[in-house]
N, C-alpha and C positions, 0 to 999 in steps of 0.2 A: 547309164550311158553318158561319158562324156562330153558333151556338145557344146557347152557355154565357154568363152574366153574370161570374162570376169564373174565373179557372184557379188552382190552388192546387198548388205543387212542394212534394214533402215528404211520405210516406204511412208515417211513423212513426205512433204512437198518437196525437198529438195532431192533427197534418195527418187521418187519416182522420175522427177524431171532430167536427173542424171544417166537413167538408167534411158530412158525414151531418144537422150541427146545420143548416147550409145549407140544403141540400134539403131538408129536415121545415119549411124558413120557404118555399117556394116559391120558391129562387136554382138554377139551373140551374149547376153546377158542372165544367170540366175536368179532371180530376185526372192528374199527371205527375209521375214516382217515375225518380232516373236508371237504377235495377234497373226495366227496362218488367217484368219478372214479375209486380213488385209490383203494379204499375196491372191486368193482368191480373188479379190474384188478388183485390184487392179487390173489384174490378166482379164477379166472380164470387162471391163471398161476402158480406162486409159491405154492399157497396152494391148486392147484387141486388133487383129489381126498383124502384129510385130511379132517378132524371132524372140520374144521376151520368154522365158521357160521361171517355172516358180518351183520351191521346195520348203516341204511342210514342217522341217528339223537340219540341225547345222549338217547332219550329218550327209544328208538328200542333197543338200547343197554342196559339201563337198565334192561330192561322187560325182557331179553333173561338168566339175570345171576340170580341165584343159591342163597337163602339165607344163610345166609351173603351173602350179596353182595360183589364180590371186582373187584376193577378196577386199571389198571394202566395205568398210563401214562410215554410216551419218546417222550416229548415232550420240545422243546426249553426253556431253563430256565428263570423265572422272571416273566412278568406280562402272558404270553400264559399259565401258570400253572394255575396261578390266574383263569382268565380266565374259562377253564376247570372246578374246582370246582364249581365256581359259576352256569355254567351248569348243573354240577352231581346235585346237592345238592335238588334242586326238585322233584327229583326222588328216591334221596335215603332214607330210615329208619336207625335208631338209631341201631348200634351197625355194620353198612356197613362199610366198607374198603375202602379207598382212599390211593393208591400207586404212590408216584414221583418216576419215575426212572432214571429222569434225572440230568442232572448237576447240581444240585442246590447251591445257595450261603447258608449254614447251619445258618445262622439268618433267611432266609426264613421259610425256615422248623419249626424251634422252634416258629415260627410266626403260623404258618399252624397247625401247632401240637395242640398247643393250641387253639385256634378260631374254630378249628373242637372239638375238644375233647367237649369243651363248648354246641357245639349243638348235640352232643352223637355220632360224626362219629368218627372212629378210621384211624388218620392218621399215614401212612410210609413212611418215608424216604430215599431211596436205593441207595447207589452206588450200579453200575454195571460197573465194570470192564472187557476187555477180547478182546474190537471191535469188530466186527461185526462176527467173526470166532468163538471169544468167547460165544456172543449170539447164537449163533447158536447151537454149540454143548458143549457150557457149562461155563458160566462166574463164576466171581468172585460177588458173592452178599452179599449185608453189610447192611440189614434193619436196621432202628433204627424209633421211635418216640413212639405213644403209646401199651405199653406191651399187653395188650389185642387184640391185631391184628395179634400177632403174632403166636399162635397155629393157628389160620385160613391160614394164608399163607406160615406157614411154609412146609407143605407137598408140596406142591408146588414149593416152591425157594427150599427147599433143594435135590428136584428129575434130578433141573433143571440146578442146579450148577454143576461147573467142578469139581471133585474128584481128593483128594490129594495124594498123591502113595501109602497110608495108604486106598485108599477108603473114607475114610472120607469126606463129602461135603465142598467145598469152601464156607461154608454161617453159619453163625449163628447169633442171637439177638446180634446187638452192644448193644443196649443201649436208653435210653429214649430221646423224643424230637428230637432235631436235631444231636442225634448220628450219624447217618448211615450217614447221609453226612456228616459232621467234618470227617470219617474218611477216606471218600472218597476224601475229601477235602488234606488231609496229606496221604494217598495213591498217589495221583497223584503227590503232593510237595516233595516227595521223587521219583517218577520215574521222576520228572526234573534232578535230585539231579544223579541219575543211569546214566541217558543220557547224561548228561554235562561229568562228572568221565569217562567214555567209548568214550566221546570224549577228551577229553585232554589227556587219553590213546594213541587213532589212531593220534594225530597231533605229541605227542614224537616220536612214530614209525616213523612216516613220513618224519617229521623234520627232528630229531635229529639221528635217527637210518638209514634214507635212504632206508626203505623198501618198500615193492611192496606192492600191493592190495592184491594180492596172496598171499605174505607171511605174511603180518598179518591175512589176511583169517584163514591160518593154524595155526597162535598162537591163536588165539579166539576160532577155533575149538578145539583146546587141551586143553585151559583153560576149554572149558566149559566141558569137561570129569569128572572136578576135584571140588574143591570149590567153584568155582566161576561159577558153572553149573546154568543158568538164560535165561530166553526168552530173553532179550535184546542183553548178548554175544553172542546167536545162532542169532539172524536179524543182526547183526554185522556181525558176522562171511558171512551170504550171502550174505548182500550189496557189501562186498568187493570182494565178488568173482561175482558179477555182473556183465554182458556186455553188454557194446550198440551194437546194431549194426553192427560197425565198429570194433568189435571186442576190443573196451578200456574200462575199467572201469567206467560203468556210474557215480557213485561218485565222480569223478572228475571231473563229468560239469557240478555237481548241485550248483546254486548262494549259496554263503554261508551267507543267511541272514535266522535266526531259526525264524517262527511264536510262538505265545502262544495263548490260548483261555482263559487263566485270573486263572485257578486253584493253578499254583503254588504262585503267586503272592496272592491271598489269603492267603496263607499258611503263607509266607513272613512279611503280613502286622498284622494275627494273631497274630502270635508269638512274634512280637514289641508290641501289643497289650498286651500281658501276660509276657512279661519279659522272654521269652525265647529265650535263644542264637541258634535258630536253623542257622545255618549259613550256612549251606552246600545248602540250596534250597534254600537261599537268592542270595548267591553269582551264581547259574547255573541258578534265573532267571536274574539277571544283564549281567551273560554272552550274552545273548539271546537277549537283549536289546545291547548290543554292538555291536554285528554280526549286527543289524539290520543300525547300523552306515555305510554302505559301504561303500557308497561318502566321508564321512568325514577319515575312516578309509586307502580307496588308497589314501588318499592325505599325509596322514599322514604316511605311506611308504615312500614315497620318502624325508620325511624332518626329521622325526625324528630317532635320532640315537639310535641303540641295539649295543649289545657285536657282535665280531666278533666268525662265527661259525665256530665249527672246527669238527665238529660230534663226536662218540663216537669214540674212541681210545682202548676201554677195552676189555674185554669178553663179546663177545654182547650176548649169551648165557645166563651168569649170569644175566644180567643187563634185560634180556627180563623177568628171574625170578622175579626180584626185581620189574618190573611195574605188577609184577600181584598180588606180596604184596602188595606195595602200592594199588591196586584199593581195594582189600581184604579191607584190614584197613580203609580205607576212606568210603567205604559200611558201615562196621559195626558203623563208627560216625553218617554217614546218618541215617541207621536206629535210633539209637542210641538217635539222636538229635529229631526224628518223635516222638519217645516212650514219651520221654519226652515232648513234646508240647500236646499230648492225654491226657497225664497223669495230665499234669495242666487243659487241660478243665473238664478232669471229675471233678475235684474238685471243678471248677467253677461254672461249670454245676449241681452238684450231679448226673453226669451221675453214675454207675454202669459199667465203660467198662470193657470186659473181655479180657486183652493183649495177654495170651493163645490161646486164640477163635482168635483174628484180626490177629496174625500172621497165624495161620492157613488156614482161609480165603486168605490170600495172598497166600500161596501156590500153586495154579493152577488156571487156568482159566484168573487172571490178568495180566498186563504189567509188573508189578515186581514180578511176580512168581517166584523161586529159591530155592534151594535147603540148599540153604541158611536161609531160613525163619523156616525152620525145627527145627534149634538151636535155633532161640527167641522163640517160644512155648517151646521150653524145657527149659529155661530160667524161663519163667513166669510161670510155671506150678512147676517147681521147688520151687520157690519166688513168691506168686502172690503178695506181697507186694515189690518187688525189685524195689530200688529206681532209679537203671540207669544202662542200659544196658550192659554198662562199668565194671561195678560191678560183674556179673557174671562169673563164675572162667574161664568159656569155651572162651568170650568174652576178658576178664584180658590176655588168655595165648598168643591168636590169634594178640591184636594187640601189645603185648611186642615179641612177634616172629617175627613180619612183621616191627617194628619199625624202625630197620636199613635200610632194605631195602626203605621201605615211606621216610624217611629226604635222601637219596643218589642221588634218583628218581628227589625230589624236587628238592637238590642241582644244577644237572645236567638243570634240565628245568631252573635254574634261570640264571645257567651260559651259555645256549642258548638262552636265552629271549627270552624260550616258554610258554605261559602264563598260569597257573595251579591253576587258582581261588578257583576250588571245593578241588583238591586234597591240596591246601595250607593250604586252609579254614578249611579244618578236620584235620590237623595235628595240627594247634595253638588252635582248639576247646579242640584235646586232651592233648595240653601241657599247656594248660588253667587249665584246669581240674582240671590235676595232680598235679600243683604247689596252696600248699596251705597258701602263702602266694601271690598276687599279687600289679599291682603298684599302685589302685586305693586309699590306704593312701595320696597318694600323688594327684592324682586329688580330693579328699575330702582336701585335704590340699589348694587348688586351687579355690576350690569354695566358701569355705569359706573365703577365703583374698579376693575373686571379689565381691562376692555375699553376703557374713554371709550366707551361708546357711549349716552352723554347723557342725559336723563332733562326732566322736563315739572312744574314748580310747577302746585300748585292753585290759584294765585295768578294764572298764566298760561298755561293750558294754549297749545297751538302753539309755543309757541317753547320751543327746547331748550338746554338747559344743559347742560356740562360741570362737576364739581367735581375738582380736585386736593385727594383724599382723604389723602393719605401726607404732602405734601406735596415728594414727589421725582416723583411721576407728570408734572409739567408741565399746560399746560392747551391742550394740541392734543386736539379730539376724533376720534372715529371718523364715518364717515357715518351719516347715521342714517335706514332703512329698515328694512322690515318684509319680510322672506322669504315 
């Protein structure tokens, strides 16, 4: 009997809390677990007495949904996806709905996308953002793949998303193919990028300021009243005022070696991939790979030499202002540097992204929700053609305001030897930028005396030059291409 509008495989924590956020919006839901115990035990427990219906084979499941058919899966990323389809796809007719809601690597997807689209199933693509709190009562959703999928589920994803202070649904159409994950892919490559920045924040406090759990507690809480208002300053702000026990700071006796599950690091490998300087979520996934150095890093305390420290001396008032510029400004590179790596896939892609829409979507329900995100949609809605984030007057005024304060910041951790890869990393992105003259004449000057590999007057840029530097080199050049 027909009766469910969605089916959903997957009855992990975030699969149930999705399918529960479902039904509390009035979507009658299938739920299928390949352990049937599972489906059993949920229906008996969490989902008792809800419009929740379970099915003990894909095929049970099929039969129970609604034409269009649509199904999603949160299910572990890679071949178990795979997998899954080849399941569905016996069951399904042309014009049925196939949802990934998982983690997926965005080449998968545009693989999926098409190979289904071919046999008339309409594939999506989904970040879902938010953990499991999010699932529950309302994540961040980012479909993307084929267009015609999308009036069918979108009543659905956008009842089911968390709403922006405006009301407005955290979800709209990215974009075609393997949109929705690309940009869930650089969602996540930026909240490394939040969480590295908020930690090289807490180790200056610490360090170099000499403060307590407490009293950073209470500057995170006061930041986050202001600009820098963000899910991640408020889980700051509580971690720090966390206690064991024994009444001390749990934070201080957690091993400090950071895991990853591989998202930002895509992001990282992308962006070398297309020539884009995103640097700020390069440098916080290396931090993260260093931390993971313990054994070699205590040995390397006791032998190698740093500056002697002398903590601050100044207005530490003032100076606690100046690190909340600095994190300000460094955010707005992060983002800044995300927009940008989007902005070349769409072009690669012919995606259609709507930068308006993706900041919006970030606005509630995600890990880097902010109140912050509010200005790039006005940004891009102002501009939908704005070539870099930087460029926008609101953006222009924010980080030439905060800019003293960011290089003071810096100076201080350099002359502490406390190490500030992300917030380094976004200060030379933006005096990269701004100088529009750099020294790369001179490494083109370099590779051509090693290599012949030619080099471009300003006189004439396009056309290339070889020079016989030694004058034994000759003047045959190399090809000349960009990797």
């Amino acid at each position: 009997m027909t009766v469910a509008d969605i089916g959903l495989i997957g009855l992990a924590v975030m699969g149930q809390n999705l399918i529960l956020n479902m039904n509390d919006h009035g979507f009658t839901v299938c739920a299928y677990n390949r352990t049937h115990e599972k489906v059993d035990h949920f229906l008996a427990n969490e989902a008792k007495g809800t419009n929740v219906v379970g099915a003990h084979s894909i095929e049970e499941l099929c039969s129970k949904l609604k034409s269009p058919r649509k199904v999603m899966m949160l299910v572990k990323a890679g071949a178990p996806v795979d997998s899954f389809i080849e399941q569905l796809l016996p069951h399904l007719d042309k014009g049925d709905v196939i949802i990934d809601g998982g983690n997926s690597h965005f080449p998968d997807s545009i693989r999926r996308a098409k190979e289904l689209e071919e046999k008339g199933i309409l594939f999506v693509g989904s970040g879902v953002s938010g953990g499991e709190e999010g699932a529950r009562y309302g994540p961040s959703l980012m479909p993307g793949g084929n267009p015609a999928a999308w009036p069918l589920i979108k009543p659905i994803f956008q009842a089911i998303a968390a709403k922006a202070p405006d009301g407005a649904p955290c979800c709209e159409w990215v974009g075609e193919s393997g949109a929705g994950h690309y940009v869930k892919m650089v969602h996540n490559g930026i909240e490394y990028g939040d969480m590295q920045l908020i930690c090289e924040i807490y180790q200056i406090m610490k360090e170099g300021l000499g403060l307590s759990e407490d009293e950073m507690a209470d500057i995170f809480d006061n930041w986050n009243k202001g600009k820098l208002d963000s899910f991640l300053i408020e889980i700051t702000r509580d971690i720090l005022r966390f206690k064991d026990t024994d009444g001390k700071p749990l934070v201080e006796k957690i091993l400090d070696t950071a895991g990853q599950k591989g998202t930002g690091k895509w992001t990282g490998i992308d962006s070398l991939d297309r020539g884009i300087p995103v640097s700020l979520i390069g440098e916080a996934v290396y931090a993260r790979c260093l931390s993971a150095l313990k054994g070699e890093r205590t040995r390397a305390s006791k032998i190698l030499a740093g500056p002697k420290k002398g903590g601050y001396s100044g207005d530490k008032a003032k100076f606690l202002h100046a690190l909340g510029e600095a994190l300000y400004a460094a955010k707005i590179v992060s983002y800044a540097q995300g927009f940008m790596l989007m902005r070349q896939a769409g072009d690669d892609y012919k995606w259609n992204l709507n930068f308006a829409g993706i900041a919006l979507m970030w606005r509630g329900g995600c890990i880097i929700r902010s109140v912050f995100l509010g200005k790039i949609k006005d940004a891009y809605t102002n501009n939908k053609k704005l070539e870099n984030l930087l460029f926008d007057p609101f953006f222009q005024e924010a980080t030439s305001t905060a800019q003293s304060s960011w290089r003071e910041v810096i100076a201080f951790a350099v002359g502490q030897g406390i190490p500030t890869p992300a917030l380094s990393t976004a200060l030379n992105f933006y005096d990269g930028l701004r100088h529009e003259m750099l020294p790369a004449n001179l490494l083109q000057a370099q590779r051509d005396y090693f290599g012949a590999h030619t080099y471009e007057l300003l006189s004439n840029p396009g056309k290339h030059v070889h020079t016989n530097w030694t004058g034994k080199g000759g003047n045959v050049s190399a090809s000349t291409y960009d990797a």
